[in-house]
N, CA and C of each residue as an Amber inpcrd file, in Angstrom:
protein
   663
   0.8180000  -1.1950000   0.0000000   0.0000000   0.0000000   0.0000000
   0.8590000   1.2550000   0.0000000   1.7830000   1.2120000   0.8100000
   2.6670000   2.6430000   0.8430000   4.1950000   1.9970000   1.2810000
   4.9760000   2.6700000   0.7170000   6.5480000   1.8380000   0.7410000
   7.7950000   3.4790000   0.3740000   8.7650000   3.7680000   1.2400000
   9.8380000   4.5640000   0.6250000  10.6640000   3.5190000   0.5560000
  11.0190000   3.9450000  -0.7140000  11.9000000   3.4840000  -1.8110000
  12.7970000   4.1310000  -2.4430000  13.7300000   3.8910000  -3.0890000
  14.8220000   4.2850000  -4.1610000  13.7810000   4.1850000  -5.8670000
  13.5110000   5.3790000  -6.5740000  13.1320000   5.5090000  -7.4460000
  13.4480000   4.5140000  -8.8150000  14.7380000   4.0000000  -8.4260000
  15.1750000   2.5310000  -9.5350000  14.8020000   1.3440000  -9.1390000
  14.2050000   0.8800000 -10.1380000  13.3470000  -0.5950000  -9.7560000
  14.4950000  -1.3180000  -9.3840000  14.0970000  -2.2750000  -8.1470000
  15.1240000  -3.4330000  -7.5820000  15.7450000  -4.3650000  -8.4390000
  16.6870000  -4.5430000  -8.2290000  17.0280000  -5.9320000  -9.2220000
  16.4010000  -7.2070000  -8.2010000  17.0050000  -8.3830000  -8.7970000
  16.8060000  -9.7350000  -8.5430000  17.6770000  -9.7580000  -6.6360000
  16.9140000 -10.6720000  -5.8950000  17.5870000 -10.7690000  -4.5770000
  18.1890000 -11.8510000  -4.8390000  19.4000000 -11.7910000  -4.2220000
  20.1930000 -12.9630000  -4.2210000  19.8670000 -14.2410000  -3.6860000
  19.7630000 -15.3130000  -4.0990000  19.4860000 -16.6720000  -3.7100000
  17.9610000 -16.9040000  -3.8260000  17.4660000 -16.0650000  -4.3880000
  15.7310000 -16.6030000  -4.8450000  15.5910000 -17.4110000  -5.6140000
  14.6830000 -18.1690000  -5.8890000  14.2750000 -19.4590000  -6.3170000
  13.9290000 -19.0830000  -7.7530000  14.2920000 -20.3130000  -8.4090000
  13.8380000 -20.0680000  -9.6830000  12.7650000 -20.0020000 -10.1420000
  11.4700000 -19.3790000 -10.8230000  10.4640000 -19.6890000 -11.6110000
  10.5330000 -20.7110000 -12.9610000   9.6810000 -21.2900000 -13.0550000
   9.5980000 -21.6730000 -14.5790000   8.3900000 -21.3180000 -15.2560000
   8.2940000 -21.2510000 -16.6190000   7.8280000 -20.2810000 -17.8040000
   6.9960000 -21.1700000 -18.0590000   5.3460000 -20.6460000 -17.6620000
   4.9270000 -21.9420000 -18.5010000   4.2510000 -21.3300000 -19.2840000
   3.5890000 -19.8970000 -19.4450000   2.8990000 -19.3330000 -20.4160000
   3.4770000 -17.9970000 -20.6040000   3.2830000 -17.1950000 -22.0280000
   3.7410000 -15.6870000 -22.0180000   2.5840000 -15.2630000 -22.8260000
   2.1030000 -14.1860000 -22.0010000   1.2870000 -12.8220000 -22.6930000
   1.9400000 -11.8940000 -22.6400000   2.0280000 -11.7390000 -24.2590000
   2.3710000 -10.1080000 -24.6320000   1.0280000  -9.1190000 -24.7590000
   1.1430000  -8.0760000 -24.0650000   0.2290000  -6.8980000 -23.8780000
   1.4870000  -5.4420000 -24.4140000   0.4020000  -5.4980000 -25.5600000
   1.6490000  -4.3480000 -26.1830000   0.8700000  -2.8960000 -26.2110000
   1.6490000  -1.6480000 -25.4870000   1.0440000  -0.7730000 -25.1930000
   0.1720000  -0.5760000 -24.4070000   0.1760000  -1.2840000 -23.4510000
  -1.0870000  -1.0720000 -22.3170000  -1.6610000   0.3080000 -21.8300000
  -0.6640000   1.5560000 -22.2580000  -1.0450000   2.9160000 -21.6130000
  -0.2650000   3.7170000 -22.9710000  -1.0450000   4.4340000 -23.3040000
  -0.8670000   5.6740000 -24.4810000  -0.9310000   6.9960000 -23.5740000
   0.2760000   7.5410000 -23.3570000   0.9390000   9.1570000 -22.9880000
  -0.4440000   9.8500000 -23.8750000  -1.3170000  10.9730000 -23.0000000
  -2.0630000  11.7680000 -23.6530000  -1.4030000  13.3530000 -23.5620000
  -0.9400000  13.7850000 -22.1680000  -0.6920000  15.1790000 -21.6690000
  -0.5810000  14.6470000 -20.0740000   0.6800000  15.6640000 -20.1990000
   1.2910000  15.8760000 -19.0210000   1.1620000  17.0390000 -18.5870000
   0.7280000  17.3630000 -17.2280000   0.1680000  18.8240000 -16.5510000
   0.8810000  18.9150000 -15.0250000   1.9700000  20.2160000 -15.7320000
   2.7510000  20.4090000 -14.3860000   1.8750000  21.6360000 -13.4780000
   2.1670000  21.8290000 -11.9060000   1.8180000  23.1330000 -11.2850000
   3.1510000  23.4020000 -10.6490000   2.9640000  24.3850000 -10.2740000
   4.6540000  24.8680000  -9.4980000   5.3320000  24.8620000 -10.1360000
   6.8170000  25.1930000  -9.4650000   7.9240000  25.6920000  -9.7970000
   8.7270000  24.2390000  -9.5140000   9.5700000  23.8020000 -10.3680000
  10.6650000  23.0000000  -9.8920000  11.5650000  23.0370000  -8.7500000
  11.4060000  23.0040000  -7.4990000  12.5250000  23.1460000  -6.4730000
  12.8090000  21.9910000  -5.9950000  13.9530000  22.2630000  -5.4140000
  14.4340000  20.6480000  -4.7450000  13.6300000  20.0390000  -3.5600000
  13.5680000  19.2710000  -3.6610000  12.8000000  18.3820000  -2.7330000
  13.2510000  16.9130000  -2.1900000  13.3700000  16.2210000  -1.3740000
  13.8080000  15.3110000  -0.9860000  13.2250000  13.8990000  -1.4870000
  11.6620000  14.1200000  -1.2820000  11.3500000  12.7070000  -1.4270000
   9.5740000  13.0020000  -2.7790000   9.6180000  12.4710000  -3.5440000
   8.3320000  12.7470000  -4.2000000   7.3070000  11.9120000  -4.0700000
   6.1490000  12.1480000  -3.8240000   4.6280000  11.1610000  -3.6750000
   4.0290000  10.8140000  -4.9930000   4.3150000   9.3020000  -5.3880000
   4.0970000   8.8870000  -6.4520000   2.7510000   8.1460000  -5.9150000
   2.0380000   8.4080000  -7.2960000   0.3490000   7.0930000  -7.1970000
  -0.0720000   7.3650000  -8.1430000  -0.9820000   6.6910000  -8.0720000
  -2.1080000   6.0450000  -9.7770000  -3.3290000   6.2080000  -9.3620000
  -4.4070000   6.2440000 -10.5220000  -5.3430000   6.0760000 -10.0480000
  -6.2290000   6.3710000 -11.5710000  -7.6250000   5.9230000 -11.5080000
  -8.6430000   5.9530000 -12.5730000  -9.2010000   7.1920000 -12.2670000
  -9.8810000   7.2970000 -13.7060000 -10.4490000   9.2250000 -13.8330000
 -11.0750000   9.4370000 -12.7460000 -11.8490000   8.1440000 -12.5790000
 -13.5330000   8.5870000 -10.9830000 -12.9870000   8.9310000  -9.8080000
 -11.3510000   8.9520000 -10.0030000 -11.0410000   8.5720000  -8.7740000
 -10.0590000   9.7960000  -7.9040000 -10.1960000  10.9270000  -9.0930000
  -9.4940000  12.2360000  -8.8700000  -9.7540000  12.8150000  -7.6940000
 -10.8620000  12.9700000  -7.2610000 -11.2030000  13.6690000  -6.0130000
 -10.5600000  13.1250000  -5.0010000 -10.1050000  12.0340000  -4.9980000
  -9.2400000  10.9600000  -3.8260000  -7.7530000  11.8440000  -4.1670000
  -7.1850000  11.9410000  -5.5620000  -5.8480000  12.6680000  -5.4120000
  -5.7970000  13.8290000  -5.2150000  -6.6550000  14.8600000  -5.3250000
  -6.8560000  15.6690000  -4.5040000  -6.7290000  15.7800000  -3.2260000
  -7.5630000  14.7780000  -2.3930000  -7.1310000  15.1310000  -0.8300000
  -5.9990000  14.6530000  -0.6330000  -5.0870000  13.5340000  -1.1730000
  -3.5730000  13.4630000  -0.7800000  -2.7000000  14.2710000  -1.2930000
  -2.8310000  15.3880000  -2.2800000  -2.2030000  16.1820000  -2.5180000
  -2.3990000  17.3030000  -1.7210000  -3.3490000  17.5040000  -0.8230000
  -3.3160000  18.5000000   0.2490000  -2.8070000  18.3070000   1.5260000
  -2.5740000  16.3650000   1.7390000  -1.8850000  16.2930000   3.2310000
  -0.4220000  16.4490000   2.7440000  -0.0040000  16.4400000   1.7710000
   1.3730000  15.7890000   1.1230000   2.0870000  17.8680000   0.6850000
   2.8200000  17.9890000   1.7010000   3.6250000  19.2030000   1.1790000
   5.6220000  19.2930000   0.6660000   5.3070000  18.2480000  -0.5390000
   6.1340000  17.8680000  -1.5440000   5.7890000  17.7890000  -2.5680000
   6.8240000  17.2130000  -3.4860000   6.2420000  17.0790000  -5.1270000
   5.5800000  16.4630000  -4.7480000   4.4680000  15.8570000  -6.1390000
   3.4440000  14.6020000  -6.3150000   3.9550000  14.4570000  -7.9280000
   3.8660000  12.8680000  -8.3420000   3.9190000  12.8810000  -9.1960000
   2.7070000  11.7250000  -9.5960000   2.1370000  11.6050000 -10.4980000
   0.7750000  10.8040000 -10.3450000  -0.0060000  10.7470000 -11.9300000
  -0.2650000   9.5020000 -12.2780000  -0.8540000   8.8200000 -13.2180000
  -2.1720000   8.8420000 -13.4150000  -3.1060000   9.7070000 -14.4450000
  -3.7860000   9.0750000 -13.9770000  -4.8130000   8.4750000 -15.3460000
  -5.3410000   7.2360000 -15.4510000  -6.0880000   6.6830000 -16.4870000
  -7.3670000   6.9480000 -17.2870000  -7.9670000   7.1330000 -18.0020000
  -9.2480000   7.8540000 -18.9620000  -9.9440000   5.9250000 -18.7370000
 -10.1360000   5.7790000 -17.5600000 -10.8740000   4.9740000 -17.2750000
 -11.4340000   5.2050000 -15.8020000 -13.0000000   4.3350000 -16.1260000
 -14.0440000   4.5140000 -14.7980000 -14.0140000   3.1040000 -13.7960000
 -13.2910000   3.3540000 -13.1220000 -13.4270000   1.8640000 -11.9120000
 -14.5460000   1.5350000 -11.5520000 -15.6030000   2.4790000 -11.5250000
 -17.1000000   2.1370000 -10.8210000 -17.7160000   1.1860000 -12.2480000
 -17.5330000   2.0810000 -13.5610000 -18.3060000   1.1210000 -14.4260000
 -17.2210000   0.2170000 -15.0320000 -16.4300000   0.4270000 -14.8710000
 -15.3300000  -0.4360000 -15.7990000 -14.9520000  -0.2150000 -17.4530000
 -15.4400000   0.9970000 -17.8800000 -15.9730000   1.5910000 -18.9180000
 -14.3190000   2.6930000 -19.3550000 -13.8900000   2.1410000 -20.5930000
 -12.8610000   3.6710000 -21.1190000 -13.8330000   4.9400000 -20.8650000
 -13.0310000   6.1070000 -20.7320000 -13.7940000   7.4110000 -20.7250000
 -13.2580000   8.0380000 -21.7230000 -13.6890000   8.7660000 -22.8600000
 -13.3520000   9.4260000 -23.7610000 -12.3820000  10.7570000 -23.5380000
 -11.0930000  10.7870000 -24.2110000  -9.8260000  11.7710000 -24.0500000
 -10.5750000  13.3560000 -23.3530000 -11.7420000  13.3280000 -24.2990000
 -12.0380000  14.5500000 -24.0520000 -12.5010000  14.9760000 -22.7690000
 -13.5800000  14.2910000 -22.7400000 -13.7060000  14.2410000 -21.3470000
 -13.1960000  13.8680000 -20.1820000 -12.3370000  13.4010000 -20.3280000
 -11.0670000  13.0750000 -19.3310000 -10.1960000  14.2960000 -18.8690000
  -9.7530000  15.0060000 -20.1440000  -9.2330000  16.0200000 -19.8430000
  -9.8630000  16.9300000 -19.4120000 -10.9980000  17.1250000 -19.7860000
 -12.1100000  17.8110000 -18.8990000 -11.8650000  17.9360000 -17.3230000
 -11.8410000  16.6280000 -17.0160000 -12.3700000  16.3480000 -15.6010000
 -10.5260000  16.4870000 -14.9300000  -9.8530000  16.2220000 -15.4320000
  -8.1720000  16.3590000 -15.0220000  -8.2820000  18.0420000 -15.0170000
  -8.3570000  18.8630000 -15.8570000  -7.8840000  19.8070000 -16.1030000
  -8.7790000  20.8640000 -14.6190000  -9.7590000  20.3460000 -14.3960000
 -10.2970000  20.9980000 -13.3340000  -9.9960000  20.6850000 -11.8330000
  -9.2970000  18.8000000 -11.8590000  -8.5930000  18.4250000 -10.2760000
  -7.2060000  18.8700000 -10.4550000  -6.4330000  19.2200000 -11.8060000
  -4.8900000  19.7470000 -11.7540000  -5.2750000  21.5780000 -11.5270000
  -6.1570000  22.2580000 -11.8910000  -6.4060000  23.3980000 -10.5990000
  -6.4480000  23.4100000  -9.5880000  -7.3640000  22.5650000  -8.8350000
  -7.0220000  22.3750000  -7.1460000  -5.7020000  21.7100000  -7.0920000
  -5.2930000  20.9350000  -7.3540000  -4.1300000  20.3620000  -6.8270000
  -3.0520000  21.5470000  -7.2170000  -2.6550000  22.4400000  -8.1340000
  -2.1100000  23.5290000  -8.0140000  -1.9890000  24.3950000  -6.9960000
  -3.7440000  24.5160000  -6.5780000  -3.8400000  25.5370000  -5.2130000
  -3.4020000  25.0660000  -4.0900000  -3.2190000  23.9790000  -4.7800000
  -2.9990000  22.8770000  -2.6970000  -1.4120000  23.1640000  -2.4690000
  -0.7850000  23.2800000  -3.9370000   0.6390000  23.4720000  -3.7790000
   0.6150000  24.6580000  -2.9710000   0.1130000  25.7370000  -3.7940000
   0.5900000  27.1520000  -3.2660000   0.1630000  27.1840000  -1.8990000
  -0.9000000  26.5740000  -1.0100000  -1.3400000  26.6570000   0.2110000
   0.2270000  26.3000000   0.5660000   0.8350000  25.2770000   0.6630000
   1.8690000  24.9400000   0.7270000   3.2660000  25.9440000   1.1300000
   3.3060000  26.8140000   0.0570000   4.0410000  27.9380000   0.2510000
   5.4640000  27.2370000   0.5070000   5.4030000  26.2200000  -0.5150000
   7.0310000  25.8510000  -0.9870000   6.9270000  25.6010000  -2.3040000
   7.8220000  25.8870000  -3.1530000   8.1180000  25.9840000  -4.1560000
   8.5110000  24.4360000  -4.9830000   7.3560000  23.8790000  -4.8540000
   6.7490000  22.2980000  -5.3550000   6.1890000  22.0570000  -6.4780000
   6.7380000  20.6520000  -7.3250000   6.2810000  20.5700000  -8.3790000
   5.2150000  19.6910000  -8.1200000   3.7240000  19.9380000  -8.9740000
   3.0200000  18.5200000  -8.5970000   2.9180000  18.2210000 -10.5590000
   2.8950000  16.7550000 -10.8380000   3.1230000  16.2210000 -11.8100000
   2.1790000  15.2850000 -12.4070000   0.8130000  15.4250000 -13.0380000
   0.3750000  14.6620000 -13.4580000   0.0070000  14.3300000 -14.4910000
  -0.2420000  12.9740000 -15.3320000   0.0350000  13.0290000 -16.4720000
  -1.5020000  12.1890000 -16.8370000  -1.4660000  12.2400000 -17.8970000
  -3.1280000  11.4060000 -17.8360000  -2.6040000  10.3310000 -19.4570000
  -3.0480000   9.3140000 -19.0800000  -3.1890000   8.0660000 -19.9720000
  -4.4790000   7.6160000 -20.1680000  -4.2160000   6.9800000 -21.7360000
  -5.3850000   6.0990000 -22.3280000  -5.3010000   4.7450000 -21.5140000
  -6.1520000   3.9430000 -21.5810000  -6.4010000   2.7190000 -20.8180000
  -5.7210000   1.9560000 -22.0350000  -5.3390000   1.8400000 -23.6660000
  -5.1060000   1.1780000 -24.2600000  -6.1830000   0.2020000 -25.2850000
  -8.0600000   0.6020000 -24.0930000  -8.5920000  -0.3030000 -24.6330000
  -8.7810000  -1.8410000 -23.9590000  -7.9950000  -1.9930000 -23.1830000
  -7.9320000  -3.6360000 -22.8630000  -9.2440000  -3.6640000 -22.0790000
  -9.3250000  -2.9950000 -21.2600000 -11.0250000  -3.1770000 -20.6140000
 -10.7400000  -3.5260000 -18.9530000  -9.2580000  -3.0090000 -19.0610000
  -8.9240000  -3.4000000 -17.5450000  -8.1060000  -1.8520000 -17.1150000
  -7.8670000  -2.1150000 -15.7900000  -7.4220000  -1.1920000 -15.5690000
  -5.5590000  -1.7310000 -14.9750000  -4.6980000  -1.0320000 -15.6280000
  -3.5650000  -1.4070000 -15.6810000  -2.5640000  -0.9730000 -14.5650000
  -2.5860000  -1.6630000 -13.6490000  -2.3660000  -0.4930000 -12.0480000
  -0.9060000  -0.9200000 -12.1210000  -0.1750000  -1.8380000 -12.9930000
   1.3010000  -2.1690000 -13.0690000   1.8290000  -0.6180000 -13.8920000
   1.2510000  -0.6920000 -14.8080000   1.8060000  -0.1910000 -16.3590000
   1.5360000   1.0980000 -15.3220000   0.0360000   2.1480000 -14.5910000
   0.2060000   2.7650000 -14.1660000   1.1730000   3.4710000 -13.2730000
   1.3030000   2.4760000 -12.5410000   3.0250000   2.5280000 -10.8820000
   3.3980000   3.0840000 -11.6470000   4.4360000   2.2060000 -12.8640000
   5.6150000   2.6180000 -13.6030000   5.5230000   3.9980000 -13.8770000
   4.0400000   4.2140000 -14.7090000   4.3190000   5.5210000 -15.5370000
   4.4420000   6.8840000 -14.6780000   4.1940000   6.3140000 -13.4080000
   4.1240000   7.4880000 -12.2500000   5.3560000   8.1400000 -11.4290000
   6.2160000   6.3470000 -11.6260000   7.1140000   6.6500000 -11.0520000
   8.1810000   7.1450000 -11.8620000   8.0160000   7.1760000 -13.1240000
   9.2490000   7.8610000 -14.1730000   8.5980000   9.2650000 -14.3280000
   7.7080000   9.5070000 -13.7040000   7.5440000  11.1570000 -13.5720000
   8.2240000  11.7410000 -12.5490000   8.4060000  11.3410000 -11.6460000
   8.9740000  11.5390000  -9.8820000  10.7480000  11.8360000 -10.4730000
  11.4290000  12.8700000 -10.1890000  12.5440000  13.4010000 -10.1570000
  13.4710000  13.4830000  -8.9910000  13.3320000  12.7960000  -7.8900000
  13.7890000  12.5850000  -6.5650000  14.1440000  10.9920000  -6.4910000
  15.6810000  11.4030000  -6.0900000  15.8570000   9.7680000  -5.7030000
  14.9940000   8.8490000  -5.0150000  14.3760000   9.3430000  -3.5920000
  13.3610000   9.0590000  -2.8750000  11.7670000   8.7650000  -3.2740000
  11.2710000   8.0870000  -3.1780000   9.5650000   8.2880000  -3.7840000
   9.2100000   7.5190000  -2.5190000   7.3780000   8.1800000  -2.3640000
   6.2810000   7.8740000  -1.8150000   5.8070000   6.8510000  -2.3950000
   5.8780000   5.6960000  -2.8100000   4.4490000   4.8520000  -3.2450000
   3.6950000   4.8310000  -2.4420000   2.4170000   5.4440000  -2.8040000
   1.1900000   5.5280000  -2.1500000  -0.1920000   5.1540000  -2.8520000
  -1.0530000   4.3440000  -2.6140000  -2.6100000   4.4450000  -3.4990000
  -3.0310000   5.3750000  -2.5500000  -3.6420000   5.4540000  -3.9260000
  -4.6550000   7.0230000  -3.8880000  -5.6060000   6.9070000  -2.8390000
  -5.6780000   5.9010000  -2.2370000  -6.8370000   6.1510000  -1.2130000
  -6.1440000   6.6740000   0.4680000  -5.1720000   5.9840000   0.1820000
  -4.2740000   6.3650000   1.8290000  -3.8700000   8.0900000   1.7430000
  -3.6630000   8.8130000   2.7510000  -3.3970000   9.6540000   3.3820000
  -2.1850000  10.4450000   3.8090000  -0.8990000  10.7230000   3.8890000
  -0.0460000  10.7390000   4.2480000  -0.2840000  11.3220000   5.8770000
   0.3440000  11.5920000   6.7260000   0.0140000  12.1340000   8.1220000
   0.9410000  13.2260000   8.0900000  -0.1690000  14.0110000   8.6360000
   0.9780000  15.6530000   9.0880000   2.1460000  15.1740000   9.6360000
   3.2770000  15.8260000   9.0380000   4.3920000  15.8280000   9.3640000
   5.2830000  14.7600000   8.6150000   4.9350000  14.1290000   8.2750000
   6.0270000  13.1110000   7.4330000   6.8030000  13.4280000   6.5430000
   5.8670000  14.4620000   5.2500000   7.6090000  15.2180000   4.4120000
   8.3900000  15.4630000   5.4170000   7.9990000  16.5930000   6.4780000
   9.1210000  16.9720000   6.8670000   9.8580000  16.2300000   7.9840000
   9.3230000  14.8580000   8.2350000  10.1470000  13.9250000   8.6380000
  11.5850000  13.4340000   7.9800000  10.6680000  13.0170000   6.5590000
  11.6240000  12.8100000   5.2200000  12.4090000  13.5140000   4.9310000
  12.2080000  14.8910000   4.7300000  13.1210000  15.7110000   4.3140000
  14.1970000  16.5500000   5.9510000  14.0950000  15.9280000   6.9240000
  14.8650000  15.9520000   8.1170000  15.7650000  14.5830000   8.4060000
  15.4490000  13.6910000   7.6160000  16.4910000  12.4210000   7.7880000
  16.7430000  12.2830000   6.2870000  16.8120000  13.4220000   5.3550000
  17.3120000  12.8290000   3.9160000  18.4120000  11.9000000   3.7350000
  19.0440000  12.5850000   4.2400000  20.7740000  11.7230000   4.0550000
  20.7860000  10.4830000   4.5810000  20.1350000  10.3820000   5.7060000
  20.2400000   8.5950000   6.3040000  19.5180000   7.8350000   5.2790000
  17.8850000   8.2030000   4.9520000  17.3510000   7.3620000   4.1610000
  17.8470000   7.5650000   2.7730000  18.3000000   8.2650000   2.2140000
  18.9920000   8.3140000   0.9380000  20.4960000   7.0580000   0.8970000
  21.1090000   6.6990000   2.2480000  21.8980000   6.1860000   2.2120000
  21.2290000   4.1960000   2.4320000  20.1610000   4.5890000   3.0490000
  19.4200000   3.5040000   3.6540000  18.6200000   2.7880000   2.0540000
  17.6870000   3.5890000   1.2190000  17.2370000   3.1430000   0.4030000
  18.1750000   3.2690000  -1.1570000  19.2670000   4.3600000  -1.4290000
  19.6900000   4.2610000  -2.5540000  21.0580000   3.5920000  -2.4910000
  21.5170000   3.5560000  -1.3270000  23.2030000   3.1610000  -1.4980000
  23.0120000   1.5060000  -1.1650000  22.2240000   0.8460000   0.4930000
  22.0540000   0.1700000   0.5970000  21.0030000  -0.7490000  -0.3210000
  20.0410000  -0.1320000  -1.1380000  19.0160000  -1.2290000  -1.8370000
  17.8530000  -1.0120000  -0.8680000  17.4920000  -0.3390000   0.2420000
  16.4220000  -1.0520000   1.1140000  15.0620000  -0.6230000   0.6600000
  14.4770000  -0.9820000   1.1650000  12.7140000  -0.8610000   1.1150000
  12.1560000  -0.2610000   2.3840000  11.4920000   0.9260000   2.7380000
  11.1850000   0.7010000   3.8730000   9.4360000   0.8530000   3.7710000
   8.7490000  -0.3500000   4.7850000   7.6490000   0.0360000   4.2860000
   6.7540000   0.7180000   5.7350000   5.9470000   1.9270000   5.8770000
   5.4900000   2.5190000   6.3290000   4.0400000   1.2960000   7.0370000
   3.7260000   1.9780000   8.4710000   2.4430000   1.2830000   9.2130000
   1.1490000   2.3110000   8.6090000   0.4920000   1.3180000   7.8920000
  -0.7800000   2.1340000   7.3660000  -2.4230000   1.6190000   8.3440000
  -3.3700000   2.6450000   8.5310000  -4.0920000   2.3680000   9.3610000
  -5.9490000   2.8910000   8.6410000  -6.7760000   2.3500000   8.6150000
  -7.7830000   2.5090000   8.6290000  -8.8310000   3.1160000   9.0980000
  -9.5660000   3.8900000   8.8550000 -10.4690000   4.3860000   9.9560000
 -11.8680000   3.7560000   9.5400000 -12.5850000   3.3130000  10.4620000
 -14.1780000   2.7500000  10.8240000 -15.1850000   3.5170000  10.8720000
 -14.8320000   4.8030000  10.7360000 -15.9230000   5.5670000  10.0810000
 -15.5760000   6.0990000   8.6050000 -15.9470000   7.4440000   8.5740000
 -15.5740000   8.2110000   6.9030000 -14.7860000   8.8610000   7.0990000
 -14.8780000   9.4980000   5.0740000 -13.6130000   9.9840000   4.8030000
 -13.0290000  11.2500000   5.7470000 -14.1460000  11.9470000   6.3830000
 -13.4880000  12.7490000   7.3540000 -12.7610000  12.6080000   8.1890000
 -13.0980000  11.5100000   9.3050000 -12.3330000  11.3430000  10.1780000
 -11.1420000  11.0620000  10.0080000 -10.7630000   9.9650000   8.5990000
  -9.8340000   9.3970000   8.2380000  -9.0530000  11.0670000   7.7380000
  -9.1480000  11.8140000   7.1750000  -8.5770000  13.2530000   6.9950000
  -8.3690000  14.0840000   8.3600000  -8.9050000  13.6870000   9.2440000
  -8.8400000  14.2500000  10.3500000  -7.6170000  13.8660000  11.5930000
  -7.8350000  12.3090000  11.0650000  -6.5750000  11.8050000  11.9800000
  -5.3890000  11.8340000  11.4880000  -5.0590000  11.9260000   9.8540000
  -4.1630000  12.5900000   8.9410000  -3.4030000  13.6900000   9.6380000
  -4.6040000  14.5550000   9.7100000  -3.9880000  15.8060000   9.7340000
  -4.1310000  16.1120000  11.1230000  -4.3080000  14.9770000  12.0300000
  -3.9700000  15.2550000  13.6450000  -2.5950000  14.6980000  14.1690000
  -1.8630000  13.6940000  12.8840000  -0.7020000  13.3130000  12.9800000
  -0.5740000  11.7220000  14.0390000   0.6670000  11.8540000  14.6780000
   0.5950000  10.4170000  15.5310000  -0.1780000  10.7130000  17.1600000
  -0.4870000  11.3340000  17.6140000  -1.1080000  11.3740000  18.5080000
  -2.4040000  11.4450000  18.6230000  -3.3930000  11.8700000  17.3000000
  -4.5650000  11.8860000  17.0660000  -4.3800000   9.9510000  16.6340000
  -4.0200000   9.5370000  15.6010000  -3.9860000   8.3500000  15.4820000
  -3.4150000   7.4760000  16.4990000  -3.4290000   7.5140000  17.2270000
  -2.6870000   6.2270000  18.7350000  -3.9760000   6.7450000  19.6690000
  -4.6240000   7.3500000  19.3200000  -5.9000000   7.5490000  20.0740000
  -7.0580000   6.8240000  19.4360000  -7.2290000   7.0000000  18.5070000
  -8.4090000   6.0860000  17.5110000  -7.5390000   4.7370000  17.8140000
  -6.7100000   4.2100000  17.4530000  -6.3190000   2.6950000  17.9100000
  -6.4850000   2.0840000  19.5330000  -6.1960000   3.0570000  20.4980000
  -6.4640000   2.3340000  21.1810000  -8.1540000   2.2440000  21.3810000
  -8.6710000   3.6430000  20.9230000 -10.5300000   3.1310000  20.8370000
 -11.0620000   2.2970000  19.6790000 -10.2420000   1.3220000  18.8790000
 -10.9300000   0.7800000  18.3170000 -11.3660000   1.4470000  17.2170000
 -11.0000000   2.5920000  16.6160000 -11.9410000   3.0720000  15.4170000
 -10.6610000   3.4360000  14.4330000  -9.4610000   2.8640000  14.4200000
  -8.7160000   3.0270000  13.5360000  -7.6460000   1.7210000  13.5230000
  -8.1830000   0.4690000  12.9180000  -7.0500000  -1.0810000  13.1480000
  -5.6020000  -0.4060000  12.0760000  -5.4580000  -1.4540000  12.1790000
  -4.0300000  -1.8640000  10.7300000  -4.7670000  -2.2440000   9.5360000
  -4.3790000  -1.5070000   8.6190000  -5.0600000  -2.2150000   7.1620000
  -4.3650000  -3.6360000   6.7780000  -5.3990000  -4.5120000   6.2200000
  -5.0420000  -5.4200000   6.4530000  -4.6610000  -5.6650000   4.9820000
  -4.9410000  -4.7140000   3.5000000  -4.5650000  -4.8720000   1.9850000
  -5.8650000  -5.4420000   1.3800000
């Protein structure tokens, strides 16, 4: 669900087991580049918040682009998850071009000099939604050694960029020099999307309060 990482895909771990090949599908072109829509200014930044997500599903990157005061860099598909249905370019861009305004303003609330990065893709047609081919295309937008993998539905919690960007150098040494993975404790809330924005943005002490009452477990994936 959410993982900091080194922006270069892992190689092979040493001493893993072999697979064997028993079938190959080629899927050629799974995602067609439509437009890419920057806000902000390019400044340096430590770690960037990469995610994916289907057209219906913009209003969700919206609110993580308002807990998240870093780049974003983010994918997103001219397909409907609710119907399962391609959505036509046009109207896609329609509906992007009006969540890459708010997510602009969310930067400037911000009042750091942040790029947010999103790019919008065709589905290809296959009739699925391509959440591999998506990652990728999200994460070769992200310009920071460091990246957020995050789905669009999780939250980041007040204070974590600037967690990230207060231990750059260790985790830069931890995830790009060493190889590591580190993966973050993600948590649920038992009511709605408010509260779940609420304990976000109440940080770790609002959340260790909903856990011990029961209204915020461990996601379980």
């Amino acid at each position: 669900a959410c993982a900091l990482r080194p922006r270069s895909l892992l190689g092979p771990r040493r001493g893993a087991g072999r697979l064997r090949l028993v079938a190959r599908i080629t899927i050629r072109r799974p995602l067609k580049h439509v437009r890419t829509y920057d806000t902000g200014e390019a400044g340096e930044d430590s770690c960037t918040l990469v995610t994916q997500c289907s057209i219906d599903r913009l209003g969700r990157l919206i609110t993580q682009a308002a807990h998240w005061r870093g780049a974003v860099a983010a994918a997103v598909v001219a397909y409907d998850g609710a119907t399962g249905e391609h959505v036509a370019v046009r109207e896609a861009r329609r509906r992007i071009e009006a969540a890459v305004a708010e997510i602009g303003a969310c930067g400037v609330g911000v009042g750091l000099p942040v790029r947010r990065t999103i790019a919008l893709y065709e589905d290809g047609g296959l009739g699925l939604y391509p959440i591999n081919a998506a990652r990728n295309a999200a994460l070769r937008l992200a310009t920071t050694e460091l990246v957020l993998l995050l789905d669009v539905d999780f939250l980041p919690s007040t204070g974590l960029h600037s967690t990230i960007a207060g231990s750059a150098a260790e985790l830069r040494r931890r995830c790009v020099e060493e190889r590591r993975l580190l993966v973050l404790p993600a948590f649920e809330s038992c009511a709605d999307a408010c509260e779940a924005a609420a304990l976000a943005a109440g940080g770790k002490p609002a959340l260790a309060a909903a856990v011990v009452a029961g209204r915020a477990p461990t996601f379980a994936g």
